[in-house]
DOROKE-482186 format. One record per residue: x, y, z of N, C-alpha, C in turn; residue in one letter. Coordinates in steps of 0.1 Angstrom, whole numbers, plus 2048, in hexadecimal, padded with zeros to 3 digits. Example, Ala and Ser with C-alpha at 12.3 -4.5 7.8 and 13.67 -1.06 7.14 Angstrom:
! residues 2
8847C784E87B7D384E8847DF84EA
8807EA8478897F584788180084FS
//
This chain:
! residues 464
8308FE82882A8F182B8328E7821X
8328DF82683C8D081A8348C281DX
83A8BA8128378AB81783A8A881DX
83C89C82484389182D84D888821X
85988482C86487A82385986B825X
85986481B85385381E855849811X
85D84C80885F840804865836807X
85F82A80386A81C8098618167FCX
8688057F88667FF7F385D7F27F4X
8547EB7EE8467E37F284C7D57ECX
84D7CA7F484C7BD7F184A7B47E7X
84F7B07E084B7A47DC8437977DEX
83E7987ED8367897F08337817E7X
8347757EA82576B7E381A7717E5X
8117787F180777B7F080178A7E4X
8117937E380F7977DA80F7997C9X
81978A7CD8187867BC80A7827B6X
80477A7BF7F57767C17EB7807C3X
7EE7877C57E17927CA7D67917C1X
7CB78C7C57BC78B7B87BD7917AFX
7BC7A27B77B77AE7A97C77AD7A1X
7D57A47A17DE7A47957E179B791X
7D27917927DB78578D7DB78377BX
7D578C7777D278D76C7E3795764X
7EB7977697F879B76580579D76EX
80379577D80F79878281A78B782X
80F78178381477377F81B774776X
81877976A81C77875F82B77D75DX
82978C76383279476284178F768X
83D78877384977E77E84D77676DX
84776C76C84776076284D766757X
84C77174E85277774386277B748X
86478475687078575C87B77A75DX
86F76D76087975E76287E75D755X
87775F74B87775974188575F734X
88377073B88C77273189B778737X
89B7707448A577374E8A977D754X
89E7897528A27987578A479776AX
8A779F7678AB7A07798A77A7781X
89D7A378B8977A979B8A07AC7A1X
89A7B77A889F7C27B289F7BD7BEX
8A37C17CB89F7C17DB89D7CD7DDX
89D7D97D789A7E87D989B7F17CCX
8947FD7D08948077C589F80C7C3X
8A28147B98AF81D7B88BB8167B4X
8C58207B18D681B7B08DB8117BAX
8D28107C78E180A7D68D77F77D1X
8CC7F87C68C97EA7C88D07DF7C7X
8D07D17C98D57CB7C28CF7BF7BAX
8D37B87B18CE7B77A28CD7A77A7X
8C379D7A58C378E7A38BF78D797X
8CA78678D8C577F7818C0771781X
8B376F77E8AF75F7808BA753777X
8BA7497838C473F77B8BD73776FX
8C47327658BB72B7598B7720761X
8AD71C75A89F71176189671376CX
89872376C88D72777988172B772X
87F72F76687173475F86B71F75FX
87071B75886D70C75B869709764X
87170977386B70378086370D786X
85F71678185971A78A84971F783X
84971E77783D72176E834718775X
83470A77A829700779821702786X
82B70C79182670C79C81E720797X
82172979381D73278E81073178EX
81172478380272677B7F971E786X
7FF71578D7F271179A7F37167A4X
7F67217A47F372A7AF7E67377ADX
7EB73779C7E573E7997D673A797X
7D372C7907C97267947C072579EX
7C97247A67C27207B47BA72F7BEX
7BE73E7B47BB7437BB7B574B7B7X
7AF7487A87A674B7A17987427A5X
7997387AA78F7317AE78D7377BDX
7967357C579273D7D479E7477D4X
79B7547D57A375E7DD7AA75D7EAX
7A97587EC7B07537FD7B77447FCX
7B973C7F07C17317EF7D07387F3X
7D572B7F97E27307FE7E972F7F7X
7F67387F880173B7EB80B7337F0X
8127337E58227257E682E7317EBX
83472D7F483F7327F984A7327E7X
84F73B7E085B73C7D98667447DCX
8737397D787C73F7DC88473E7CCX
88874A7C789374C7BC8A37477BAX
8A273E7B28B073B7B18B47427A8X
8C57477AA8CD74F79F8D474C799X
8D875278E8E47517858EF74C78DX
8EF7507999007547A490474C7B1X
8F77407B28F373A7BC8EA73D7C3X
8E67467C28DF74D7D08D07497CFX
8C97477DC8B57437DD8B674F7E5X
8AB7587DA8A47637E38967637E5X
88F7617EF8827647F487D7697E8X
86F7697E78697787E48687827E8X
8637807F686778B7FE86E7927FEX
8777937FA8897987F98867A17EFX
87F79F7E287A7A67D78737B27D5X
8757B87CE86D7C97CC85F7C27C0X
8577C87C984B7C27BF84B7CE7B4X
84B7DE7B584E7E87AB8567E07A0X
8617D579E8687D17968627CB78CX
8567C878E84B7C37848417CC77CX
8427DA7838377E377C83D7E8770X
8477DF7688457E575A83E7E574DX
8427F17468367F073E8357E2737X
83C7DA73483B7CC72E8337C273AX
8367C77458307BB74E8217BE74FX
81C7CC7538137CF7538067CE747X
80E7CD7398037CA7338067BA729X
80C7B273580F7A673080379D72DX
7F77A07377EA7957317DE7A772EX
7DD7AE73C7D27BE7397DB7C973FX
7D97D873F7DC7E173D7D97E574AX
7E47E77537E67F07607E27FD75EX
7D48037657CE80C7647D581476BX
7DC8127767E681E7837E882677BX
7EC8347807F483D77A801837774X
80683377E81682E77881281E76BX
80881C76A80581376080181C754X
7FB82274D7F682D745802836741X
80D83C74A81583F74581185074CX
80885875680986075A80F864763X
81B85E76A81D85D77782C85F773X
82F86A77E84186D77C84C86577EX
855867777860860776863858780X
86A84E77F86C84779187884C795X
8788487A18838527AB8888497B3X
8918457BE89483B7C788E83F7D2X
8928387DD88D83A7EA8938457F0X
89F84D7EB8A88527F88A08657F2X
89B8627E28988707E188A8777ECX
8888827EB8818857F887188B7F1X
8688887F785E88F7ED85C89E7E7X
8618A87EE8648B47E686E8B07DAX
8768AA7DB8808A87D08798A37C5X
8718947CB86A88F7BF85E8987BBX
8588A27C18518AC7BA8548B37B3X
8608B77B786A8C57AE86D8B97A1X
8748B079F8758A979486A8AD78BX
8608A47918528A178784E8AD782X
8508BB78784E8C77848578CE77AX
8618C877A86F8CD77286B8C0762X
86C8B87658668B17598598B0752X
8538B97588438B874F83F8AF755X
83B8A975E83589C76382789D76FX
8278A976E81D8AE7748108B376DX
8048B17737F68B376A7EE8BC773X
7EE8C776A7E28D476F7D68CB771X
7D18D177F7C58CB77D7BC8C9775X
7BB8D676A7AF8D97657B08D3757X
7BE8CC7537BD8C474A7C18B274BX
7BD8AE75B7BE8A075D7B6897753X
7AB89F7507A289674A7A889673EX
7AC89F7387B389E72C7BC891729X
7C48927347CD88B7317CC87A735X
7C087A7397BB86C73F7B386C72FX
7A886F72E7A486D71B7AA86A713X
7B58707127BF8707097CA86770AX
7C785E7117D48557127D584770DX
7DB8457057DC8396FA7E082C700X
7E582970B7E681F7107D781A71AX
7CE82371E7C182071F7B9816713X
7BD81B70B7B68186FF7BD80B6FAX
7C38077017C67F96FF7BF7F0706X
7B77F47117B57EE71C7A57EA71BX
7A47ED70E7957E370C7867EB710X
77D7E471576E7ED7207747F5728X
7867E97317817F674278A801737X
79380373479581072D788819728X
78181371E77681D71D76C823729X
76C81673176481A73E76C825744X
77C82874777F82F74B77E83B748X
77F84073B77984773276C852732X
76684273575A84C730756850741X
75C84C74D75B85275976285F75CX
76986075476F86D752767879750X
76387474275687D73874987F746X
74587674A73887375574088175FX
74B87D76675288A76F75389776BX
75989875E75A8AA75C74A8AC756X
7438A57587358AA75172B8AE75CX
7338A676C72E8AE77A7238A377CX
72B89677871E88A77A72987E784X
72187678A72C86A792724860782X
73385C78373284F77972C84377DX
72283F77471D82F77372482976FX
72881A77A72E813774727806775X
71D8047767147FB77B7137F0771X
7137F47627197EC7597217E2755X
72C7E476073A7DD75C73A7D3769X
7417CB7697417BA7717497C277EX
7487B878674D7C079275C7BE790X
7637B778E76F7B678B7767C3786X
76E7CC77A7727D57737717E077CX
7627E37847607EB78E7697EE799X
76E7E479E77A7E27A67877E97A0X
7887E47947957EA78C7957F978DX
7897FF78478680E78A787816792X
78180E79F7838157AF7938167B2X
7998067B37A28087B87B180B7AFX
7B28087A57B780F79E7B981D793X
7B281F78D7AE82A7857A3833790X
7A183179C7A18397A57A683F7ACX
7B483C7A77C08467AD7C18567A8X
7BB8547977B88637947A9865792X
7A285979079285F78E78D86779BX
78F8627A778F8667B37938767B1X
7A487A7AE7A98857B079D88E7A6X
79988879B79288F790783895795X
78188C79B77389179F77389A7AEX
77C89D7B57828A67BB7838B27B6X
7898B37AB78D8BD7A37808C279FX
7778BD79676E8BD78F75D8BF79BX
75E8C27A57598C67B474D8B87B2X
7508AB7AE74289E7AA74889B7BAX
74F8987C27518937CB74E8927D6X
74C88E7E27448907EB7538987F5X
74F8A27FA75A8AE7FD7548B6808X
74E8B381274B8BC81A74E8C881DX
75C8C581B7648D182076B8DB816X
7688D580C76B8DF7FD7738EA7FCX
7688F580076C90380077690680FX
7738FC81978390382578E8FD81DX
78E8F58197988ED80C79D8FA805X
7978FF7FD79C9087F47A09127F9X
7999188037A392580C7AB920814X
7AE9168137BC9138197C9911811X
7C190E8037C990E7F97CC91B7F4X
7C39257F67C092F7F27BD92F7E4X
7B192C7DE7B19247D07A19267CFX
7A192B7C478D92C7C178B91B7BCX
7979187B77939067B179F9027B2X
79A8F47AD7A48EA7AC7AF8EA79EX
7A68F47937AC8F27887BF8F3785X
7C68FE78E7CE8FB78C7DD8F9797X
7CF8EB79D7DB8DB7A27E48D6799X
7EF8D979E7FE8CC7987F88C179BX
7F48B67947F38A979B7FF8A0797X
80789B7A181489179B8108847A6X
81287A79C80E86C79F81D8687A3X
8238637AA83085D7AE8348537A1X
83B85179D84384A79484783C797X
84983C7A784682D7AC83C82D7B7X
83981C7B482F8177BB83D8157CDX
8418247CF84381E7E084182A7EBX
83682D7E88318387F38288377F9X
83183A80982782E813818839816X
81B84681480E84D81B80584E80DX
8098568027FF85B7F98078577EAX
7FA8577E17FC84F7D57F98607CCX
7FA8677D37FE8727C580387F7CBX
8068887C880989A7CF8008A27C8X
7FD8AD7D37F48B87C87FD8C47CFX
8038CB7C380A8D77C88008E27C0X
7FE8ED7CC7F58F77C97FB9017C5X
8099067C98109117C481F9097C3X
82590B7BA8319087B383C9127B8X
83E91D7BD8449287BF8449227CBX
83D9217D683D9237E484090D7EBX
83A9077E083F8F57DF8358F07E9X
8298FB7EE81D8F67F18148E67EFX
81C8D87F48198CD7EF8108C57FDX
8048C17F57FB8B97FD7FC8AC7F8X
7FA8A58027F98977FC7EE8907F9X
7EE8877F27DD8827EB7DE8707EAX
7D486B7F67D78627F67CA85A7F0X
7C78557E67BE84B7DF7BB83E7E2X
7B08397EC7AE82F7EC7A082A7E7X
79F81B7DE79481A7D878E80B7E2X
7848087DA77D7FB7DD7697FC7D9X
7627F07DB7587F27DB7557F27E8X
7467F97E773A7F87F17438067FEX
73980F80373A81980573E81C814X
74781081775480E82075F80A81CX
76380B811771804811776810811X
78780981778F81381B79B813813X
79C80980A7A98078027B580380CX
7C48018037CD7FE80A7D1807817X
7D880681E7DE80A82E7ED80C82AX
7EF8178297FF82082980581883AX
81281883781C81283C81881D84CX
81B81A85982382086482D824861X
83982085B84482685A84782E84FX
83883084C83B83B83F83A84E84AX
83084B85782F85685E83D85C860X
83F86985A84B87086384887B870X
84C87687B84887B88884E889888X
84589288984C89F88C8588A0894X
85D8A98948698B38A18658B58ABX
8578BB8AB8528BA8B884E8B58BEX
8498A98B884589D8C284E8958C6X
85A8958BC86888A8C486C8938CDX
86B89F8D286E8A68DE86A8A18EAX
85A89C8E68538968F284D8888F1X
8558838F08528728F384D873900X
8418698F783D86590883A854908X
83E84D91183E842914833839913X
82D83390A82582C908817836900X
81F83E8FE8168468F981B8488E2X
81084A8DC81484B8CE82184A8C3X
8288568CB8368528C383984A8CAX
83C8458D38458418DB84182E8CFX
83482E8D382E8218C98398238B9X
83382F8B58338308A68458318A6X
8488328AA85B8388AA85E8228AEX
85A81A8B785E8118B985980B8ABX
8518098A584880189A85780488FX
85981488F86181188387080F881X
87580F8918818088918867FA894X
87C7F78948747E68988747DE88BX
8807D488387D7CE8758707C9877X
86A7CA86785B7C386885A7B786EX
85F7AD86B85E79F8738597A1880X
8637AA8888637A68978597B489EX
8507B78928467C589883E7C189BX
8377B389D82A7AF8A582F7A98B5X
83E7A78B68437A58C58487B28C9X
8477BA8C584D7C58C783D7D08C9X
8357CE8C48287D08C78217CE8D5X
8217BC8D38177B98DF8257B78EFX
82D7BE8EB83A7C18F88357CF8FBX
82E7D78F282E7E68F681D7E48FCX
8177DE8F88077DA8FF8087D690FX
8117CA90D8137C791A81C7D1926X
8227D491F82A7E29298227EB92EX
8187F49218138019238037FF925X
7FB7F59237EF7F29227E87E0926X
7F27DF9327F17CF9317E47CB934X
7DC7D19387CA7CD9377C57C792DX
7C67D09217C17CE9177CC7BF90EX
7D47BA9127DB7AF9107D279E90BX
7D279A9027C67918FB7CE783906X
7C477E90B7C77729167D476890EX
7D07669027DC7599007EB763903X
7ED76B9057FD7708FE7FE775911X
7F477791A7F877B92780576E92CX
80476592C80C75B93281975C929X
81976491D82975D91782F76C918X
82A77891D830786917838788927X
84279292484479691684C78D910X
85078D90385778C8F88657908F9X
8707898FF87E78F9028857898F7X
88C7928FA89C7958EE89D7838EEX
89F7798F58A07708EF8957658E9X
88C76A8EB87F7648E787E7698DAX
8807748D587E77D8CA88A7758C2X
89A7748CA89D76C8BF89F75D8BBX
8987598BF89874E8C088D74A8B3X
8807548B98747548AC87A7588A1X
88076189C88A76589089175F88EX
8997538928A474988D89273C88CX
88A73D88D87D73288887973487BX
87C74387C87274586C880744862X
88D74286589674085D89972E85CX
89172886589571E86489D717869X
8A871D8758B17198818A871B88FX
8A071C89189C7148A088E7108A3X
88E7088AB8827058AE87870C8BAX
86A70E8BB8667168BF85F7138CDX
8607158DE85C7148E484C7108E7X
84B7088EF83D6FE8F083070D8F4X
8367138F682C7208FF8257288F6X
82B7288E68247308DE81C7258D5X
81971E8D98167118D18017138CFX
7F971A8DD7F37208DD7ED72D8D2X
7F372E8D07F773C8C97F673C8BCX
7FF7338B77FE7318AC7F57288A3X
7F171E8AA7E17178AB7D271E8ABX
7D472A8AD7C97338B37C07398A7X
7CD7358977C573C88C7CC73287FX
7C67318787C372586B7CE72A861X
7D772585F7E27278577E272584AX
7DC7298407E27208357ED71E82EX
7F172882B80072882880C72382BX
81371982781D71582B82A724831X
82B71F84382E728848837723853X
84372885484B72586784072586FX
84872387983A72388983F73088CX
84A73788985074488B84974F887X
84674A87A84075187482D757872X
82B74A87A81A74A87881874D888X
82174E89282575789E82076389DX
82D76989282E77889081D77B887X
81877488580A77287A7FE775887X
7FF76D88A7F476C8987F67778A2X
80677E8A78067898AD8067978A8X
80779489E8047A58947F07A5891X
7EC79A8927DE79D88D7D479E89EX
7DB7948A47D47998B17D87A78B6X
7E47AC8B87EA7B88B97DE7C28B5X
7DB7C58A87D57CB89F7C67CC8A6X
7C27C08A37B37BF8AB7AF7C58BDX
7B87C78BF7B87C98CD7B87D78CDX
7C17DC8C37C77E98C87BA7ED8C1X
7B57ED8B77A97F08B17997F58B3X
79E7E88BD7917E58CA78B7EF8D4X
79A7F28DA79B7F68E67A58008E7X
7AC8098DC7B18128DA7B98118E9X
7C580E8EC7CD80F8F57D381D8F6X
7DB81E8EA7E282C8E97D78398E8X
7D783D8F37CC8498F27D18548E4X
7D98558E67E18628DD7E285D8CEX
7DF8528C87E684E8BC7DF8548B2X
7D08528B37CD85A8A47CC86D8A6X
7D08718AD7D18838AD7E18808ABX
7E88788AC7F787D8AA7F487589EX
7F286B8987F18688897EF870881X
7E58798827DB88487A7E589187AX
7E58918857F289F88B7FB89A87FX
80589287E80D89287680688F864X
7FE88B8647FD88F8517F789E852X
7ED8A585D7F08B485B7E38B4852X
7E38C384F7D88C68417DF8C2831X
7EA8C58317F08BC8257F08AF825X
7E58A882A7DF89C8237D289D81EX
7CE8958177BF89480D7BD88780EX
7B38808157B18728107A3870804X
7A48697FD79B8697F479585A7F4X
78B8577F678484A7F577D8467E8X
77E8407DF77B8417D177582F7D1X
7678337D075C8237D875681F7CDX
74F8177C874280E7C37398107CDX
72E8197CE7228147D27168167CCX
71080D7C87028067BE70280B7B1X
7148087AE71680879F71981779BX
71881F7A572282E7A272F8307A7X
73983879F7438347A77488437AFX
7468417BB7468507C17508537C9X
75585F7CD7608647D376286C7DDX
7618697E77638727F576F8767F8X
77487D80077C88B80277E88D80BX
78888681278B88A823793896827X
79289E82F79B8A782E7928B4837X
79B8B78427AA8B084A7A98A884FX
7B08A284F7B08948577B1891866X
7BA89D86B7BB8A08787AB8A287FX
7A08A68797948AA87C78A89D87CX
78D89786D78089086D78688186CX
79088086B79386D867793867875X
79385C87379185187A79F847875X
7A983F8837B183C87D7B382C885X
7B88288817B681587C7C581087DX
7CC8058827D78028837D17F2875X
7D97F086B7D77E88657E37DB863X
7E07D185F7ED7C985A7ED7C0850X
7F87BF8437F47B28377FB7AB840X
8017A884A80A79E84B804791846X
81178684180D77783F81A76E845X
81576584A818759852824757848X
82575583A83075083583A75A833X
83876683284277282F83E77B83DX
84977984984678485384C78E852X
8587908488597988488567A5839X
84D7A08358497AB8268407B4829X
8387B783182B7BF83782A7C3842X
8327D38448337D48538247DE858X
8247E38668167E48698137F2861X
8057F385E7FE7FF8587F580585FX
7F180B85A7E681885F7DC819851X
7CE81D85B7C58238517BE82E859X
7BA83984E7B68438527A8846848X
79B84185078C84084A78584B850X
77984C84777085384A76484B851X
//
């Protein structure tokens, strides 16, 4: 058995520079970069290439930073300022264009509080580029010590001195540790919701794995778990956290036998209240079996999932509601019946809009009207906004593709684990999906935003 290949690299947006739960250090971290001229990436690894900010950009661009940042500390949904980077060399690059991983360093991260992630803390293996494969990056993290026996995770979570910078939520994390190997779900009922949040969704990337280990978890399936692992316990799981933040399916590996490279994947999603489902791994993180690219079928799962990922993100919500209208035109949402399909010159025509060379046909004018924009956005662009989210809702609704979530599931296999790691009424508790193939429920999701169409391509979620 093995992993699946899926690294790629994650965005830069304004919406992600903004994101609520970092505004407390990602702003910052951009702003320190302006300031001491280091240079952003457009991808992981050796093939990147390097933008050094031009002098007077920490200047121009600090006054809009800081009221952005204002503005969304007051409302979470205030709209964010389109920025574009000027260089040393001439060049304006998007954000978009940007590796948001280029800011998880240790200096950015603990520029105002203390990045709880594995890869914040310092537990998480080395980083790797995109082109290495996940056995490889497992064999790495195995070959360097970077891997944690289960039965001393908590060890190494107690013991870790960059927690201990981190104020309450560090001790709170702490002492939910202590609450776990003691065979108790941690109270966290004490701490502000903000911090609660922090817990779930970040430091629930291993509290989650820990209370798995430590059998506090809600696990139905427990013991067919371990005979499949062939394992009386969890105690001795490899656990290796990825080294970068760019793995579209799972945020850690658990290898059960080292000899044979026995690797399941472990995906951690947190939040409060006793539905959240956390972030939505990428589509194009799915690798479609051998067998199934044997048998494409036309309108049927891959045939979807194979278009989505050779489809650039921009143009994957016309590339979407063209595969609705072809294979499922009933289910078709009334405004978009009169303009579909979407042809090769329509498509480019909307892609020379979001660049700013053309203007956009009176027909989608509808369409684009149909939902509240705030963000300064093309008409191209808040298009591709309006047809990725109606897309979604539809397909959601009314499940077109009969086949999609048995071939979804089919492909993560029993080597996946989802873990839900929640706030509910101030405990922070852990559920345990697994296999997925049997019991998940699966969800087509999207961040898209009207100002960046192309940084967020379509996702998936897989709930209980």
């Amino acid at each position: 058995m093995r992993a699946y290949e899926f690294l790629s690299e994650a965005k830069l947006t304004p919406g992600e520079l903004f994101v609520p739960k970092h505004l407390d250090w990602r702003p910052a971290a951009f702003l320190e970069k302006l300031k001491n001229r280091t240079p952003f990436v457009d991808a992981l690894g050796p093939e990147a290439n390097e933008y050094v900010p031009a002098k007077g950009e920490y200047k121009r661009l600090k006054p809009i930073i800081d009221a952005a940042v204002q503005s969304r500390l007051k409302d979470s949904n205030a709209k964010v300022p389109s920025i574009v980077l000027n260089t040393e060399d001439g060049q304006s690059i998007p954000l978009s264009s940007l590796e948001k991983a280029d800011l998880q360093t240790a200096k950015g991260m603990t520029t105002t509080s203390v990045n709880v992630q594995p890869i914040g803390i310092g537990i998480a293996a080395d980083k790797v580029d995109k082109t290495v494969s996940s056995q490889d990056e497992v064999k790495k993290a195995i070959d360097s010590n970077k891997a944690i026996m289960g039965a001393n995770l908590h060890q190494v979570i107690t013991g870790n001195k960059i927690l201990d910078q981190a104020g309450e939520l560090g001790k709170a994390i702490k002492k939910a540790v202590s609450d776990i190997v003691a065979g108790q779900v941690p109270d966290i009922s004490g701490y502000d919701e903000k911090t609660q949040k922090v817990i779930a969704i970040d430091a629930g990337e291993y509290l989650g794995i820990l209370q798995m280990i430590h059998g506090v978890a809600e696990f139905p399936k427990r013991e067919q778990f371990l005979n499949f692992l062939g394992s009386t316990d969890l105690n001795n799981l490899l656990v290796i956290f990825p080294g970068s933040q760019n793995s579209q399916l799972q945020d850690s590996y658990g290898v059960q036998n080292v000899k044979t490279g026995h690797t399941i994947m472990i995906s951690s999603k947190g939040g409060v209240g006793k539905t959240a489902a956390g972030a939505a791994p990428a589509l194009s993180g799915l690798k479609i079996l051998e067998n199934k690219l044997k048998r494409v079928k036309a309108g049927g799962a891959v045939s979807f999932i194979k278009l989505m990922q050779e489809t650039k993100t921009a143009l994957q919500p016309f590339a979407a509601m063209n595969f609705l209208h072809r294979h499922a035109p009933d289910v078709v949402p009334k405004l978009y019946q009169n303009v579909l399909p979407f042809t090769d010159d329509d498509i480019s025509i909307i892609a020379a809009n979001m660049k700013g060379q053309a203007k956009l046909p009176a027909k989608y004018n509808k369409i684009i009207k149909s939902r509240t924009i705030k963000a300064r956005a093309s008409a191209g662009g808040i298009l591709a906004y309006c047809t990725i989210k109606d897309f979604v809702d539809t397909f959601n609704s009314q499940q077109p593709i009969k086949d999609f979530r048995s071939t979804v599931l089919e492909i993560l296999d029993e080597n996946f684990v989802q873990i839900f790691s929640r706030v509910v009424r101030g405990k922070l508790t852990a559920k345990v999906l697994w296999p997925g193939k049997i019991d998940g429920t699966v969800m087509l999701w999207t961040k898209a935003e009207a100002a960046a169409p192309s940084a967020a391509g379509l996702s998936f979620k897989v709930i209980d």
